[in-house]
C-alpha positions, 0 to 999 in steps of 0.5 A: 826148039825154035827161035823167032824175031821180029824186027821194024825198021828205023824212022827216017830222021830229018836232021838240019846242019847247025855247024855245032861240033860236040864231043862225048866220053862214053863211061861207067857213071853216065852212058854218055857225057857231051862236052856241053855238060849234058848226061845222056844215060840209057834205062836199065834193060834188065829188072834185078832178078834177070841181071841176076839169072844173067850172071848165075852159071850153068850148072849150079845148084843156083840156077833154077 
């Protein structure tokens, strides 16, 4: 078998200094909650049918 991957480089991000300070509680409802009372919450990764191949074991009559 072979395996292949291909990767980018990050873009340099420019940020300017505010003095703001922000804290975050990283959760199960929202993937991130800020202090200021922001949600930041990252896209599903998987569609329904590939979280449910993930969790099928090895072996079973169930895996395909």
């Amino acid at each position: 078998r072979w395996f292949v991957s291909f990767t980018y480089p990050a873009p340099q991000i420019t940020r300017e200094p505010t003095g703001e300070v922000v804290g975050r509680d990283v959760g199960i409802a929202h993937t991130a909650t800020l202090s200021t009372g922001e949600f930041l919450d990252i896209p599903e990764l998987l569609s329904k049918g590939e979280r449910q191949l993930a969790r099928r074991v090895k072996g079973s009559g169930h895996r395909s």
